[in-house]
Rosetta silent file (secondary structure, phi, psi, omega in degrees, C-alpha in Angstrom):
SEQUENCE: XXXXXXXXXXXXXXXXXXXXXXXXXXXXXXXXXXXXXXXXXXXXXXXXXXXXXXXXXXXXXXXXXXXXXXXXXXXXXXXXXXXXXXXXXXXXXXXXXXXXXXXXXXXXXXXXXXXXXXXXXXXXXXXXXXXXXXXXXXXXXXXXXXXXXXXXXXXXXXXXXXXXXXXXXXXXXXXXXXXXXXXXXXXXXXXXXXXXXXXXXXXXXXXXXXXXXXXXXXXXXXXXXXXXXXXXXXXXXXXXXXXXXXXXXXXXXXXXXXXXXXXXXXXXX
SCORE:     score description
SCORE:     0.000 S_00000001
   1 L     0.000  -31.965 -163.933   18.396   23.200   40.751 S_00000001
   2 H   -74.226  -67.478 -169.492   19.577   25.657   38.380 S_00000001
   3 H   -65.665   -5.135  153.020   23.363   24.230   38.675 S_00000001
   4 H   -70.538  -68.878 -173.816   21.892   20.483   38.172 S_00000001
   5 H   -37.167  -44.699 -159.672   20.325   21.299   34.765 S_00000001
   6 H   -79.414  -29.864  159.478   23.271   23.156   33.695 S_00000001
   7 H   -23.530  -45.371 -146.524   25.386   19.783   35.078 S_00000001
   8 H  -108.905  -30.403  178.943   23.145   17.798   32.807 S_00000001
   9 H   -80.416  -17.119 -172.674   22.750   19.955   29.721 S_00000001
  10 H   -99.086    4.274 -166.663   26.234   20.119   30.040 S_00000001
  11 H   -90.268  -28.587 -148.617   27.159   16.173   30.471 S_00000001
  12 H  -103.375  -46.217  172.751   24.773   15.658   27.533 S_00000001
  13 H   -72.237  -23.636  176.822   26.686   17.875   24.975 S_00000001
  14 H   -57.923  -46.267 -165.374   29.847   16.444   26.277 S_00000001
  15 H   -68.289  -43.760  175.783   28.609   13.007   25.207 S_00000001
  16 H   -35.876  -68.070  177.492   27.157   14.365   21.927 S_00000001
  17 H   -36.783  -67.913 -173.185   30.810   16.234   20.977 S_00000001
  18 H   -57.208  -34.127 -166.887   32.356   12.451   21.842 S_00000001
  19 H   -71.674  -61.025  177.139   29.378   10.390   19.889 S_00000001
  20 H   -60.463  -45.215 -174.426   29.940   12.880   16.804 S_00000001
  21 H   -52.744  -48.589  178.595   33.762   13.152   16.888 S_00000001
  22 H   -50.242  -32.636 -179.538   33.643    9.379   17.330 S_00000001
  23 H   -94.413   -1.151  177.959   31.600    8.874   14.519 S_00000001
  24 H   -69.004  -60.119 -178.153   33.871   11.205   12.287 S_00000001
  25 H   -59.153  -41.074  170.563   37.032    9.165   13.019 S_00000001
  26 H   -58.182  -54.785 -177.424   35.553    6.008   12.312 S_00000001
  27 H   -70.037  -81.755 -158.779   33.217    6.858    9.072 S_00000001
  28 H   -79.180  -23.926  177.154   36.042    8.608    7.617 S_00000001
  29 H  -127.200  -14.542 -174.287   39.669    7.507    8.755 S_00000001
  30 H   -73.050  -64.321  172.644   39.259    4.175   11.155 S_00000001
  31 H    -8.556  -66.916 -170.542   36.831    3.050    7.655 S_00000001
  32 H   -67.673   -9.062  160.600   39.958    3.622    5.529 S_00000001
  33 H   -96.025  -18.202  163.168   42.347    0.950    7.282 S_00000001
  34 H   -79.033  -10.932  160.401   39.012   -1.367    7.341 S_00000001
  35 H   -67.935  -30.926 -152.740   39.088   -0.877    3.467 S_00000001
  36 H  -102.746  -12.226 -177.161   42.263   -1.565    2.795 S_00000001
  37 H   -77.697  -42.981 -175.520   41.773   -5.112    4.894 S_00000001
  38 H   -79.089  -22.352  164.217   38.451   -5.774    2.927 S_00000001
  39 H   -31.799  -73.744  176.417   39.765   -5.121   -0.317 S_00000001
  40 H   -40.657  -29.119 -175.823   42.548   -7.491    0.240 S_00000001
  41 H   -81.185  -30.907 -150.517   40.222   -9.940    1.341 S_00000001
  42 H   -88.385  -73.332  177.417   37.894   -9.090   -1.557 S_00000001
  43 H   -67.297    5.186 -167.686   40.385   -9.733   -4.557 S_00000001
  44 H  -108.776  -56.282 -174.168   41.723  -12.788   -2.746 S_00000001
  45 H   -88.026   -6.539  139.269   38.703  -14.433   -2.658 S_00000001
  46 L   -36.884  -52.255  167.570   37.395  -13.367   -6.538 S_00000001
  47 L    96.562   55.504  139.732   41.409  -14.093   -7.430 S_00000001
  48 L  -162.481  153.699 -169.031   41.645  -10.766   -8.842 S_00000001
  49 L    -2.734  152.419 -164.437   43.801   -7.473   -8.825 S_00000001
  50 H  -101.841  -37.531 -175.986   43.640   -4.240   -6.362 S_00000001
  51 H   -57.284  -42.319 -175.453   44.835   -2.892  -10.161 S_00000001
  52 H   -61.290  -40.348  175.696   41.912   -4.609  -11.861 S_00000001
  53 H   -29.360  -74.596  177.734   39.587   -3.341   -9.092 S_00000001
  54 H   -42.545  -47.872  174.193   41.275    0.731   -9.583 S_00000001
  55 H   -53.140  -63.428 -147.714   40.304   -0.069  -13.900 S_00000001
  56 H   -82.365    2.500  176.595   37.291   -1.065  -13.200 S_00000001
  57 H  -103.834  -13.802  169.950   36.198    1.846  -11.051 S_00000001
  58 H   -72.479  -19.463 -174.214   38.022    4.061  -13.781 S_00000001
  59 H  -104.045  -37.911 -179.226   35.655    3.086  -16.369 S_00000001
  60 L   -77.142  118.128  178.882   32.645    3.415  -14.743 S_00000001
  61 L   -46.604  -69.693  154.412   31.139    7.295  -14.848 S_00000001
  62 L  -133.231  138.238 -145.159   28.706    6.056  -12.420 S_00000001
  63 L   -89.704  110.961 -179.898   26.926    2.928  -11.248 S_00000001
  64 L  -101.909  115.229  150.254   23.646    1.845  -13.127 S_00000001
  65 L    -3.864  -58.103  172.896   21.244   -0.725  -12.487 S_00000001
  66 L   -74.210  -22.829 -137.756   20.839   -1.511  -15.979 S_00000001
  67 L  -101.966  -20.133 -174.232   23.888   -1.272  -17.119 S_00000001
  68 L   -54.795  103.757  165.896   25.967   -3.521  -14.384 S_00000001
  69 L  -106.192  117.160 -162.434   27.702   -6.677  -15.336 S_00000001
  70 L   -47.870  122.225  161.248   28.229   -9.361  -13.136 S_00000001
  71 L  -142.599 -179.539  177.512   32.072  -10.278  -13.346 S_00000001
  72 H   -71.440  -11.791 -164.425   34.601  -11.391  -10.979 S_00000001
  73 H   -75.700  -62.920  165.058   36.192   -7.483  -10.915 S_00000001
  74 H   -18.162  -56.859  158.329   32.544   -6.263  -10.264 S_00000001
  75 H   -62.170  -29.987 -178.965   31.860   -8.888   -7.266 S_00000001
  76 H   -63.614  -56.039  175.838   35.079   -7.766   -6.030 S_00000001
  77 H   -58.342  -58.274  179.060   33.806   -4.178   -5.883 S_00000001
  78 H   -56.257  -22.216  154.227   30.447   -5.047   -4.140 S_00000001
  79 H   -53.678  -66.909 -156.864   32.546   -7.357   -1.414 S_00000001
  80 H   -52.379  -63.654  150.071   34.530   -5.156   -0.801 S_00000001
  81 L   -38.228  -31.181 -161.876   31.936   -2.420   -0.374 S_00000001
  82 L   -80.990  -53.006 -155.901   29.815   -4.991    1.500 S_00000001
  83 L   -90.848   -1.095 -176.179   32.088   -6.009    4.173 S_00000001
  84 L  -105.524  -48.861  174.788   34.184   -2.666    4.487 S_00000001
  85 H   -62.674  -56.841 -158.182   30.205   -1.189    5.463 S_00000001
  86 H   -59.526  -45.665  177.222   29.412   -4.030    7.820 S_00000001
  87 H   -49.418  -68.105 -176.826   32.704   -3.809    9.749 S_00000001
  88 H   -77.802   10.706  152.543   32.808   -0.148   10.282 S_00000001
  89 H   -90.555  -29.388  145.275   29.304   -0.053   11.399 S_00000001
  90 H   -29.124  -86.083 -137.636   30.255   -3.310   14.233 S_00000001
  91 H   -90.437   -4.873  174.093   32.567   -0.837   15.372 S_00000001
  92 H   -78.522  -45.762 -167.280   30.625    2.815   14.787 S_00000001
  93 H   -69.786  -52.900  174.904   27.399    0.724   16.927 S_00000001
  94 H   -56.939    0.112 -159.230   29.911   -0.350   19.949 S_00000001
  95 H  -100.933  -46.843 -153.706   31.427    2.971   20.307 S_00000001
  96 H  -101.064  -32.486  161.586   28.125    4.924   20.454 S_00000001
  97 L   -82.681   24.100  172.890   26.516    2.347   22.610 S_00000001
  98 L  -100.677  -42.705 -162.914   29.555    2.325   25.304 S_00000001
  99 L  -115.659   18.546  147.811   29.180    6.067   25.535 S_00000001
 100 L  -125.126   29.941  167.531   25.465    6.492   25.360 S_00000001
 101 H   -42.796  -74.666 -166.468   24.961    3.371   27.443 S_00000001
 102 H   -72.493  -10.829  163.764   22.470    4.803   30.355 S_00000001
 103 H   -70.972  -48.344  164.703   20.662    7.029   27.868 S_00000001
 104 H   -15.553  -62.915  173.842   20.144    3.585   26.038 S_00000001
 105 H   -53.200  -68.905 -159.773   19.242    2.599   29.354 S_00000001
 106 H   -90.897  -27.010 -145.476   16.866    5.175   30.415 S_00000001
 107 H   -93.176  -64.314 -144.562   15.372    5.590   26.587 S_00000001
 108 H   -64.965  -70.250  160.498   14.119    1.590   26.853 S_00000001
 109 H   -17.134  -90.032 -176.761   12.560    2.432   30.412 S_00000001
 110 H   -46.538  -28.172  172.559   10.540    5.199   28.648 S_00000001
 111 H   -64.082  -67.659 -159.953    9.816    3.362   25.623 S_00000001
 112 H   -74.103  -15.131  177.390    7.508    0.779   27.784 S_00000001
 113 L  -105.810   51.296  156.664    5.933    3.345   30.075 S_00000001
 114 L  -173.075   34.574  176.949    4.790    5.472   27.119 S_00000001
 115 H   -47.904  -62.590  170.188    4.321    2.515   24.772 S_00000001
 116 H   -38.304  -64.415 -177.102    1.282    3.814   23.294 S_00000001
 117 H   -63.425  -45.921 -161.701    1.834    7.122   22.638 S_00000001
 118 H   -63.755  -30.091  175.762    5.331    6.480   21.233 S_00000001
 119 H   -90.706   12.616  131.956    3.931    3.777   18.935 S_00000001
 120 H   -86.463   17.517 -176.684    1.231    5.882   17.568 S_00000001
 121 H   -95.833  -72.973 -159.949    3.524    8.759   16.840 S_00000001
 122 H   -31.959  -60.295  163.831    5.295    6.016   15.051 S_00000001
 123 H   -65.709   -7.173  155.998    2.628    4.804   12.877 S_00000001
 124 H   -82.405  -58.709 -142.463    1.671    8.549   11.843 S_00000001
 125 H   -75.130  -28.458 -162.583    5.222    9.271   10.982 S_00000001
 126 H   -76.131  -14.686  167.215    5.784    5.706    9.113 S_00000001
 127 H   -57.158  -61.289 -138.719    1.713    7.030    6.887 S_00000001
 128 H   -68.329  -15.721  171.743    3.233   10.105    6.739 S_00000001
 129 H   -68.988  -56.340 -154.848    6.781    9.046    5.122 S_00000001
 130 H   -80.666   15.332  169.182    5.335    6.827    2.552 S_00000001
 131 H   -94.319  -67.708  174.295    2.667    9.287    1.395 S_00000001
 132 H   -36.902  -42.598 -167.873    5.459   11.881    1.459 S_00000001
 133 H   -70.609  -34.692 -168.833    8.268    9.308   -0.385 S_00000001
 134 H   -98.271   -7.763  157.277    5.286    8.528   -3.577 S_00000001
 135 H   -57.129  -71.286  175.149    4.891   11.844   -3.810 S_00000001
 136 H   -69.335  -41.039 -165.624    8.581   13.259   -4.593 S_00000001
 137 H   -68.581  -22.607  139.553    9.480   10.021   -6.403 S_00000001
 138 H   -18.741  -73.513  156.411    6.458   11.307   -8.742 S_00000001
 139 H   -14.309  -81.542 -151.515    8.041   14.696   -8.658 S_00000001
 140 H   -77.171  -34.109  165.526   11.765   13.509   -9.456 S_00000001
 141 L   -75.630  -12.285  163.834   10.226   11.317  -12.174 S_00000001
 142 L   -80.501  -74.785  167.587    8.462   14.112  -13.845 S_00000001
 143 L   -19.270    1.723 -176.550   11.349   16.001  -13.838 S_00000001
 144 L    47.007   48.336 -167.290   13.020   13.399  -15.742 S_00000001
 145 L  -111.021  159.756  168.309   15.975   12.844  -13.074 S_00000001
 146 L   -90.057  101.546 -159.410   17.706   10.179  -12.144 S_00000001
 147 L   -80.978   17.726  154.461   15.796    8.960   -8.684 S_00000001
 148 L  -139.721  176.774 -160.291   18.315    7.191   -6.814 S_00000001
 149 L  -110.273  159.094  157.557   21.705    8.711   -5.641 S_00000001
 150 H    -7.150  -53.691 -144.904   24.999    6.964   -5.776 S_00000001
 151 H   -96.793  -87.042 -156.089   24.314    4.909   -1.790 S_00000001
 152 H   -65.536  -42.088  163.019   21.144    3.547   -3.162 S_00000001
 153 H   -78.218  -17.786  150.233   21.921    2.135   -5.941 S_00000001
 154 H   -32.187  -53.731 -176.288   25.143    0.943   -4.554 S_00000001
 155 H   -81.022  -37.825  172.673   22.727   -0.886   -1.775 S_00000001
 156 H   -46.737  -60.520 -169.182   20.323   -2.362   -4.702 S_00000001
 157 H   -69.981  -24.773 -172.759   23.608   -4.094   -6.737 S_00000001
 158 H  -106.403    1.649  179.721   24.937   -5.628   -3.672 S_00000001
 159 H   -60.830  -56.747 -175.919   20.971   -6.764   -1.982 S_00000001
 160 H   -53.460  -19.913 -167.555   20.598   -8.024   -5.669 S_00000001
 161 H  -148.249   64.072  177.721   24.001  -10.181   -6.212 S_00000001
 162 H    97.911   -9.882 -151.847   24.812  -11.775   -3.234 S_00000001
 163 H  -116.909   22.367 -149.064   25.475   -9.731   -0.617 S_00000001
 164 H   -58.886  -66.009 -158.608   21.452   -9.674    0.990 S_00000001
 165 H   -67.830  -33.864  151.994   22.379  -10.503    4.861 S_00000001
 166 H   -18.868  -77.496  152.861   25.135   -8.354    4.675 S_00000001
 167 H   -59.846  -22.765 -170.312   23.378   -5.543    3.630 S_00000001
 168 H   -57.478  -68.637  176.984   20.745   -6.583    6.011 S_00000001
 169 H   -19.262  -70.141 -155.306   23.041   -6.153    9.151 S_00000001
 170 H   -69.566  -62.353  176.804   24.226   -3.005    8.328 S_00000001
 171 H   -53.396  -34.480  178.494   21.804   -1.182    6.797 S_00000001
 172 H   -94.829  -37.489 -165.053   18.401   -2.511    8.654 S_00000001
 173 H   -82.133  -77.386  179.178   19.972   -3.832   11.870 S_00000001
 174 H   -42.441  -71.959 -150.773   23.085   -1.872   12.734 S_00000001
 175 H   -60.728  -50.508 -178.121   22.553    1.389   10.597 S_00000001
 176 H   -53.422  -33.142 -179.363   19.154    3.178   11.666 S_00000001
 177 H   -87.464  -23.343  153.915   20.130    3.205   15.155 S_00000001
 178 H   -27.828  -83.540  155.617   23.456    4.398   14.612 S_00000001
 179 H   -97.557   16.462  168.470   21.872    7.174   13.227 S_00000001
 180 H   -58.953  -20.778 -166.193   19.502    8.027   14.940 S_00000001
 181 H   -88.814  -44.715 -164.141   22.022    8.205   18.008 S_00000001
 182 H   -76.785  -67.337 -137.554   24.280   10.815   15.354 S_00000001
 183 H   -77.856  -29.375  170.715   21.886   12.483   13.587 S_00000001
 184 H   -99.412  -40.407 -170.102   18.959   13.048   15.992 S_00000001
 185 H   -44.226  -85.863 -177.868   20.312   12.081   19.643 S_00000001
 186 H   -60.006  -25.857 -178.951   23.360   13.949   19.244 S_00000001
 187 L  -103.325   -0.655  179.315   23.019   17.121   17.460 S_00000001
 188 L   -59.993  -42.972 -142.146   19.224   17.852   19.528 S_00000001
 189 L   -76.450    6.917 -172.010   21.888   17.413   22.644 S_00000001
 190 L  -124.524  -22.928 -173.302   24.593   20.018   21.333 S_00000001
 191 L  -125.766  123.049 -162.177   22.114   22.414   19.849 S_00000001
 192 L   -74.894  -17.197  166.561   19.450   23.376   22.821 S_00000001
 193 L   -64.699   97.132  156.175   16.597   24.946   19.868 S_00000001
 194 H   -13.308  -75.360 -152.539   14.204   22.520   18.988 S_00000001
 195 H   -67.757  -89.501 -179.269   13.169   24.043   15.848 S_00000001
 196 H   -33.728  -31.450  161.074   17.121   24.918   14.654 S_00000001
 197 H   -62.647  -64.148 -156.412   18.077   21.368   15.699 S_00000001
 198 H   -51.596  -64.807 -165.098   15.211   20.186   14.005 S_00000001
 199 H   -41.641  -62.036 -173.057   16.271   22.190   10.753 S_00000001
 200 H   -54.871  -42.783 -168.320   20.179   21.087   10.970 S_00000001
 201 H   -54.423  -40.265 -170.285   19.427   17.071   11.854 S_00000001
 202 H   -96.316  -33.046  166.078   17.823   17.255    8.141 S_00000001
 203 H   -42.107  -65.883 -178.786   19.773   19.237    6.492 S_00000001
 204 H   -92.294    0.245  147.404   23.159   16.909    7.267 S_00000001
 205 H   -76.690   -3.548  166.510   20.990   13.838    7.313 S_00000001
 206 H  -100.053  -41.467  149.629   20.231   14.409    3.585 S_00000001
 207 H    -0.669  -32.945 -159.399   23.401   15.785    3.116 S_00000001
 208 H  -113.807    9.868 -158.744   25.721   12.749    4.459 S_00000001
 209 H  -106.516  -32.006 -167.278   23.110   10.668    2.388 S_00000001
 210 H  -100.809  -18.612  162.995   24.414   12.519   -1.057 S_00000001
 211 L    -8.345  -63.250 -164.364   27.965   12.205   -0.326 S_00000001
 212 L   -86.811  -42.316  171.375   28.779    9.489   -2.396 S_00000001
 213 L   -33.798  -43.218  179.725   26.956   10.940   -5.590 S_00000001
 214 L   -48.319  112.905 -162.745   29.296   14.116   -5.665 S_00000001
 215 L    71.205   21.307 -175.705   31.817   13.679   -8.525 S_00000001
 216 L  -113.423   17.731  174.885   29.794   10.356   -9.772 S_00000001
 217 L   126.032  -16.674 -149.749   28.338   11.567  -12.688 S_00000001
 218 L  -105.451  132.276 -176.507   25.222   13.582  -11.345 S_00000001
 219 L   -67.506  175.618 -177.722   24.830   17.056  -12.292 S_00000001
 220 H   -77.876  -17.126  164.136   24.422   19.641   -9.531 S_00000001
 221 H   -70.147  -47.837  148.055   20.621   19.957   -9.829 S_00000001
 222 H     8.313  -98.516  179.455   20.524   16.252   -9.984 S_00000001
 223 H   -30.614  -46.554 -179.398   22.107   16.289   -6.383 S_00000001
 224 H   -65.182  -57.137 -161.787   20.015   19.052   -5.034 S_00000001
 225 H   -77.846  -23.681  166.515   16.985   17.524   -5.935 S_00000001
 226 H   -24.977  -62.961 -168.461   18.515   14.028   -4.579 S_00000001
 227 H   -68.254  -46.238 -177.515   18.904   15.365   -1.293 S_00000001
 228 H   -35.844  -65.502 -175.114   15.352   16.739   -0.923 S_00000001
 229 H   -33.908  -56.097 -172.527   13.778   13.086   -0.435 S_00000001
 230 H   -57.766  -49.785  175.548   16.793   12.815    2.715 S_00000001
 231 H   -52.787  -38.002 -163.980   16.069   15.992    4.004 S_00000001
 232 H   -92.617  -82.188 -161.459   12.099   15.154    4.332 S_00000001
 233 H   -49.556  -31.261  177.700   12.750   12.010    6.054 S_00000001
 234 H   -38.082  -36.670 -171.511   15.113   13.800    8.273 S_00000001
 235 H  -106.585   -6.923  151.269   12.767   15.564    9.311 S_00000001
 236 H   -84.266  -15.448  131.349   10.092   13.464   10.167 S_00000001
 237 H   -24.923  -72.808  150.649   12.482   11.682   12.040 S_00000001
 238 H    -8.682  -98.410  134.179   12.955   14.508   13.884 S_00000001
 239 H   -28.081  -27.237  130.508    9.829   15.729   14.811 S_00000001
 240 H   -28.607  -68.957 -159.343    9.164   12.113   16.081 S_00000001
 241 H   -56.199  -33.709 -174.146   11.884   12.382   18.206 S_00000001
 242 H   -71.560  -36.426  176.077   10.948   15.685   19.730 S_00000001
 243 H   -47.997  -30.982 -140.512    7.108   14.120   19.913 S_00000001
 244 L  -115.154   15.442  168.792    8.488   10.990   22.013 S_00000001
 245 L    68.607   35.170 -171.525   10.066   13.284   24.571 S_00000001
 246 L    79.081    5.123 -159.854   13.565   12.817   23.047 S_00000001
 247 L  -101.188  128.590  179.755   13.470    9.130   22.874 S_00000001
 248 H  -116.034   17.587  152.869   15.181    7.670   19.965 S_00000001
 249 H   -50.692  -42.687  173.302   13.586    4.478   20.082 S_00000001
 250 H   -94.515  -24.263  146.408   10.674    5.141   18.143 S_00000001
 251 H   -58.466  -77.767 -171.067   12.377    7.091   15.450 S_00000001
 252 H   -55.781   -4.026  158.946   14.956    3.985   15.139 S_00000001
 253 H   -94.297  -39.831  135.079   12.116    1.565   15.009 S_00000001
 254 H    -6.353  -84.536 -166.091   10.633    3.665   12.342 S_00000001
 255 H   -65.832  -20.808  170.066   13.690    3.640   10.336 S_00000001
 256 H   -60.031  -45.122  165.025   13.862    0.287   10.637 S_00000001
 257 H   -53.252  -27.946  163.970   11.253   -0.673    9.425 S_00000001
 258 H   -71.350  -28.285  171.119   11.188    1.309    6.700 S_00000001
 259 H   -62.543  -96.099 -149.993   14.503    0.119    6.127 S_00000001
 260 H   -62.394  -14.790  144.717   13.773   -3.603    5.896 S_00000001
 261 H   -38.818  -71.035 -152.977   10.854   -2.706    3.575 S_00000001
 262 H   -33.200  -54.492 -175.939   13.159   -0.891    1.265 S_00000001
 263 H   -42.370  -58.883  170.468   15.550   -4.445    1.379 S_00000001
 264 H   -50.266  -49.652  161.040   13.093   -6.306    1.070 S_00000001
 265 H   -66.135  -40.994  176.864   11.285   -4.863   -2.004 S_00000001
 266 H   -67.298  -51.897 -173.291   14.801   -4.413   -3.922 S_00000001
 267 H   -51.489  -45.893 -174.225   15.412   -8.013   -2.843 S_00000001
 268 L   -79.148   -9.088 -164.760   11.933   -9.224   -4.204 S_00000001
 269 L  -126.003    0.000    0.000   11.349   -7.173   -7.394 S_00000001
C-alpha cells in the first residue's frame, strides 16, 4: 500500500515538474517566436512600422487609461498584444491538458458526484472575493495609489478598442483554467504541505500577476501593494481547492466567472 502511494505521489509531482516546466517554456521563450509572428502580422494589417511600434513603446512611461490615444501605432500595439496572448494560451491549454488528461478526467467525475458541496464552497469563495476585492480597492484608493497594475490595464485598452472576443478567449475561457492547473494543481502536487502550498500558490500567483508592472513606471510600494489584491485571491483559490478535495474545477469555475464579470464590466462602463 505504502509503495502505491509513494507510486502516485510520485507520478503526480512528475506531471507537476512537466506542467510547470511546460508552462515556463511556452510563457516565456515558445511566446517570444509567437510575438515576433504577431507583430508582423500586427503592423501589416495597421500598415505600420516594427520601428514605429519600438517609438511608440519608447515614449510611453506607462500605459494609462486616460491618457491613451487611439492611432494606427497604438492598435498595432494592442493586436499585437491581443493575438500574441491568445495564441500562446491555444498552445499553453493543449499542453497542460495532454499531460493532465485523466486528472481532467477523474476531476469532472468528482465534480458531479460532489456537485453540491463543491458548488457551495464556490459560492462562499465567489461572496467572499468580492467583499474582500471592495475592500482593498478602498484601501489602495485611500492610499492614493494607482489601483490597477500594468496586465490590467493592458486588458481594459484592448476589451475597450476592439479586441473584446479576443480578450474573452484568453482571459475568461482559456486563462483561469490554465491556471488553476499551474498555480493550484501543480504546485499542491510538488509541495505535499497543505498550508506551505497554500502560502506559495499565492505568493507566485500575485507575483506572476505584477510582472509586467516592474520597470513600467510604478514605484516599489506601488507594486507591493499591487500584488496584495493577487495574493488574496490566490488564496482563496486555494483554500477552495483544498475544500473540494483537490479538484480544480470549482476554483476554475470561480475564476471564471469572476473573470467574465471583470470583462464584462470594463466592456460595459
Amino acid at each position: 500500500m505504502k509503495n502505491e502511494e509513494y507510486q502516485l505521489v510520485h507520478e503526480e509531482k512528475k506531471h507537476a515538474i512537466i506542467s510547470i516546466s511546460s508552462y515556463i517554456a511556452i510563457f516565456y521563450l515558445i511566446s517570444a517566436f509567437i510575438a515576433t509572428l504577431t507583430v508582423n502580422f500586427a503592423t501589416s494589417y495597421y500598415d505600420t512600422t516594427i520601428e514605429q511600434l519600438q517609438h511608440f513603446l519608447s515614449t510611453i512611461d506607462k500605459l494609462d487609461l486616460n491618457s491613451f490615444v487611439v492611432t494606427p501605432v497604438s492598435m498595432t500595439y494592442l493586436m499585437y498584444n491581443a493575438l500574441t496572448n491568445l495564441t500562446t494560451y491555444i498552445v499553453l491549454i493543449i499542453t497542460l491538458l495532454l499531460i493532465n488528461f485523466q486528472y481532467i478526467i477523474n476531476a469532472i467525475k468528482d465534480f458531479f458526484k460532489n456537485f453540491v458541496k463543491y458548488t457551495t464552497y464556490g459560492f462562499l469563495s465567489f461572496v467572499i472575493y468580492y467583499i474582500a476585492s471592495i475592500i482593498i480597492s478602498l484601501l489602495i484608493q485611500s492610499l492614493k495609489i494607482e489601483s490597477s497594475a500594468q496586465n490590467q490595464v493592458l486588458l481594459e485598452l484592448m476589451i475597450k478598442n476592439g479586441f473584446l472576443i479576443i480578450t474573452f478567449i484568453s482571459a475568461v475561457v482559456i486563462g483561469p483554467l490554465v491556471e488553476e492547473l499551474i498555480f493550484r494543481k501543480s504546485i499542491f502536487n510538488l509541495i505535499q504541505n497543505d498550508k506551505i502550498a497554500i502560502v506559495v500558490s499565492s505568493l507566485v500567483f500575485g507575483a506572476i500577476h505584477l510582472l509586467s508592472s516592474i520597470g513600467s513606471g510604478y514605484s516599489f510600494l506601488e507594486i507591493i501593494i499591487l500584488t496584495i489584491p493577487y495574493i488574496l485571491f490566490g488564496f482563496i483559490f486555494a483554500i477552495l481547492y483544498v475544500k473540494c478535495n483537490k479538484n480544480i474545477l470549482p476554483s476554475t469555475a470561480v475564476h471564471i466567472i469572476i473573470n467574465a464579470l471583470s470583462v464584462f464590466i470594463i466592456y460595459f462602463s
